[in-house]
N, C-alpha and C positions, 0 to 999 in steps of 0.2 A: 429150802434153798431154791426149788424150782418156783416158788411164790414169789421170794424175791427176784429171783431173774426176770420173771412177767410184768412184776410192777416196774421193775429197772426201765425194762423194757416198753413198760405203756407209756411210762413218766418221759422217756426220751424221745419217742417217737411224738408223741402230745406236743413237745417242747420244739421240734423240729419243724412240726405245723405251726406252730407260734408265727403269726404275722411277724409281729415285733422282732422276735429274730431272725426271721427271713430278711428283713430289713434291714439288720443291722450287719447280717452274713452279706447280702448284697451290696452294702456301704461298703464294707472292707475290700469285697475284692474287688470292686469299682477302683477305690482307690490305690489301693497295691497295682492294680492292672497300668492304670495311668500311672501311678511312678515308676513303671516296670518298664514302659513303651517310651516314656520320655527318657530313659536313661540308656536305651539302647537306640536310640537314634544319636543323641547328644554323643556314644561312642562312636557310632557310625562314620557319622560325621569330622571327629577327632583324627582318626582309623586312616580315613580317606584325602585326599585333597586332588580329585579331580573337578574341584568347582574353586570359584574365589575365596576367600575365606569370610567374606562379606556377603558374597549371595548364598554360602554354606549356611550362615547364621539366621540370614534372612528366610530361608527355606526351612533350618529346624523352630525358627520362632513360628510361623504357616503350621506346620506339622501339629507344634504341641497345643497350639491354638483349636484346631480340628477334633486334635483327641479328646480335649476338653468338651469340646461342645458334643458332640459325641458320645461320653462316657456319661454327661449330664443326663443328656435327653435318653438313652441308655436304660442308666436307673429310672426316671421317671414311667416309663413302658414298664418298666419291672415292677414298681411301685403298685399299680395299677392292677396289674396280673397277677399282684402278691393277693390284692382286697378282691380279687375277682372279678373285677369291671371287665365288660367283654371287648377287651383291647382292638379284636380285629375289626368288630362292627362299628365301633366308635371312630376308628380310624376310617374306615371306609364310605362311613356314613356323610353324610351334607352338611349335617347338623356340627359339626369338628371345623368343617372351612370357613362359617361362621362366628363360631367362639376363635381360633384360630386368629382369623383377619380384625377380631374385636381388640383380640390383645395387640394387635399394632406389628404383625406379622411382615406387613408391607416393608417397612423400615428396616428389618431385622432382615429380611431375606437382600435388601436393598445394599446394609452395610456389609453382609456375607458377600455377595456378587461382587460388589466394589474391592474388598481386602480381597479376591482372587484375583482380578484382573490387574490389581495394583501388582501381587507377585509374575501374574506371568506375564504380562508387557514390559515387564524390567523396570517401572519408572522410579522407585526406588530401592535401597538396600539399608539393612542395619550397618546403621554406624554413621548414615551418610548425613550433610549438613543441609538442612531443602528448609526452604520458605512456601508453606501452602495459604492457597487462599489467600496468599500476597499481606496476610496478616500475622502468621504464626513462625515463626525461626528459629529453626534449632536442632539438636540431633536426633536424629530415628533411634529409641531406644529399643522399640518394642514393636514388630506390623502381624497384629493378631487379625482375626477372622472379621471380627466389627469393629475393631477402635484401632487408631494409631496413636501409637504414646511417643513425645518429643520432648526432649528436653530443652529448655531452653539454658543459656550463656550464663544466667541468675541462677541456676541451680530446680528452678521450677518445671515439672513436669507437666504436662498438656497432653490431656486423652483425647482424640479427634475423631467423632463417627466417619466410618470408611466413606459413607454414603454420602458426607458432608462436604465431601475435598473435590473441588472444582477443578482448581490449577495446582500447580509442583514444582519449583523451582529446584534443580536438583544441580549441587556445587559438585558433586561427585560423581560424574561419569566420563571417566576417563582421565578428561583433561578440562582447565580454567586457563582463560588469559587471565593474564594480571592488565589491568587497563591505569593508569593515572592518569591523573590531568595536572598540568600544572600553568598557570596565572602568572603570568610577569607584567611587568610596569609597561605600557604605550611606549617607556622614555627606552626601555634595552633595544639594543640593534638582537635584530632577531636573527642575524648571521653568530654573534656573540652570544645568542641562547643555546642555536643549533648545536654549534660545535662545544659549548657546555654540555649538552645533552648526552650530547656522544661518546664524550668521556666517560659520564656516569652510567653508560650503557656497555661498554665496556667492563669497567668494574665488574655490575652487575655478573655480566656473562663470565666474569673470573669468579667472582667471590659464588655466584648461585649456580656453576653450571653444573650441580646434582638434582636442581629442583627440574629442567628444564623435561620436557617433554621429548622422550625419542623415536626416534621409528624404527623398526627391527633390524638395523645397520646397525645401531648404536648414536644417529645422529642427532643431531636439535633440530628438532622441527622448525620451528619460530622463536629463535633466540632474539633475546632482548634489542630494542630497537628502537627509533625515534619514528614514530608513526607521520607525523607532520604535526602542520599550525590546524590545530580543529575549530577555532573562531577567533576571530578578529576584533573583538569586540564582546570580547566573556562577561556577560552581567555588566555593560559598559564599565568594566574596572579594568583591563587590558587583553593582551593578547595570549592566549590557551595554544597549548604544549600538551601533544601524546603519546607516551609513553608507552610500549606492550611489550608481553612476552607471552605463550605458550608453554605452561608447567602441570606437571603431576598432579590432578585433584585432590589427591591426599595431604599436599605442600603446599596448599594455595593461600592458607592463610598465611603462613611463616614467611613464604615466598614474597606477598603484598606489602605485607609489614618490612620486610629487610628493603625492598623496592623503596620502597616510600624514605623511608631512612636516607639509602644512598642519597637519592636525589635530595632529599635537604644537606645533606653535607656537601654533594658536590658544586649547589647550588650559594650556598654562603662561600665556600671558600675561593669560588670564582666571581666573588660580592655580584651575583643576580638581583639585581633589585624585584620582589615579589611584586602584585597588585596590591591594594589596598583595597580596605569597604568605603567606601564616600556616603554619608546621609546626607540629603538637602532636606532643611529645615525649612518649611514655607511659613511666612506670615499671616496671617488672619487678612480678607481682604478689608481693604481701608486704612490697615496699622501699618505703622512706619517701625523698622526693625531697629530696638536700641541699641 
């Protein structure tokens, strides 16, 4: 009996030293740990609501971004320490900020710097609708450590290195005008637009006054309005009508869209004559036009 306790005993402890199982014991709790920390923040957060519920999101998506990276590089140190490589010297050594900066370390610490500064200057939040690089538009799904993922209007996702994103148009902070424009004929008396206008600004401010923007009264900041004549000569097709309001960035789009609406209804049923597109067609020089 006592023979077999020894071998029990050599066979487990042998097993124990097992790289490969080190390996695979340090795989698990890497990962248990990380779904462990991601599930108590995500309560955390739940738990709480002394933040928006957007910059909440945007801070646990930061967070689990970090652990990730973290828990990675992590194991990798442990990997290492597992095979015996002398972890502190290679760390410490010269010869690591070369291999290091070979793999493209620049870029990598580039788009980590950039995804902080994006969380803590506030410039965006999940959820929010932003046009970056004045080429990409869509929703913030995702603002991890290096990449920002967007979805676009199509259903298509866009991963964006942190480090890539120049400018940010951001629809969501705070508050959106709704701006339109509207084009009528040279021939409308522009007295007879105005006071067109006015009606459907009214409306407006009946039918949308939940979208409007308030200030801590309870008031409309910039309720809907006739802004003025904005050119005299729009694309030489006639005279330009502005329209604004001050609304809830959360409503901006619903808000534009009912806007847009009224003002064609109110504008047919008080017969506005619109602009037109006019093409001049030129002749070839010398040809006579049949």
């Amino acid at each position: 009996m006592p023979v077999f306790v020894t071998e029990t005993t050599k066979f487990l402890s042998e097993w124990f030293e097992n790289p490969i199982f080190q390996l695979i014991t340090g795989a698990i709790i890497t990962v248990l740990a990380v779904y462990i920390i991601k599930r108590l923040v995500q309560s955390f957060f739940r738990r709480t609501d002394f933040l928006e519920e957007r910059k909440e999101q945007t801070l646990e998506s930061m967070i689990n971004s970090i652990v990730r990276y973290t828990a990675t590089f992590g194991f990798i140190i442990y990997t290492l320490m597992v095979f015996g490589a002398p972890v502190t010297q290679v760390l410490a050594g010269a010869g690591i900020l070369g291999v290091v900066l070979g793999l493209g370390a620049q870029s990598i610490i580039r788009d980590m710097l950039s995804g902080v500064f994006l969380l803590y200057e506030k410039q965006l939040h999940k959820g929010d609708f932003v046009s970056v690089n004045n080429t990409f538009n869509g929703t913030v799904e995702d603002i991890g450590l290096r990449f920002l993922k967007i979805r676009e209007w199509s259903g298509k996702l866009l991963t964006i290195s942190n480090g890539e994103i120049k400018t940010i148009q951001n629809y969501n902070i705070e508050k959106m005008r709704v701006i339109e424009n509207v084009t009528t004929s040279f021939y409308e008396d522009p007295k007879k637009v105005f006071a067109t206008l006015e009606v459907a600004c009214r409306r407006m401010n009946n039918e949308l006054d939940t979208y409007l923007k308030r200030n801590p009264a309870g008031e409309s900041i910039e309720p809907f309005q006739v802004y003025g004549m904005t050119s005299l000569n729009n694309d030489f097709r006639g005279y330009q009508y502005t329209v604004i309001g001050l609304v809830d960035d959360q409503v901006y789009w619903t808000a534009a869209k009912r806007v847009r609406q009224i003002l064609a209804e109110t504008l047919y049923e008080h017969q506005i004559e619109m602009a037109e597109q006019h093409i001049e067609i030129k002749s070839a020089p010398g040809r006579q036009p049949e």
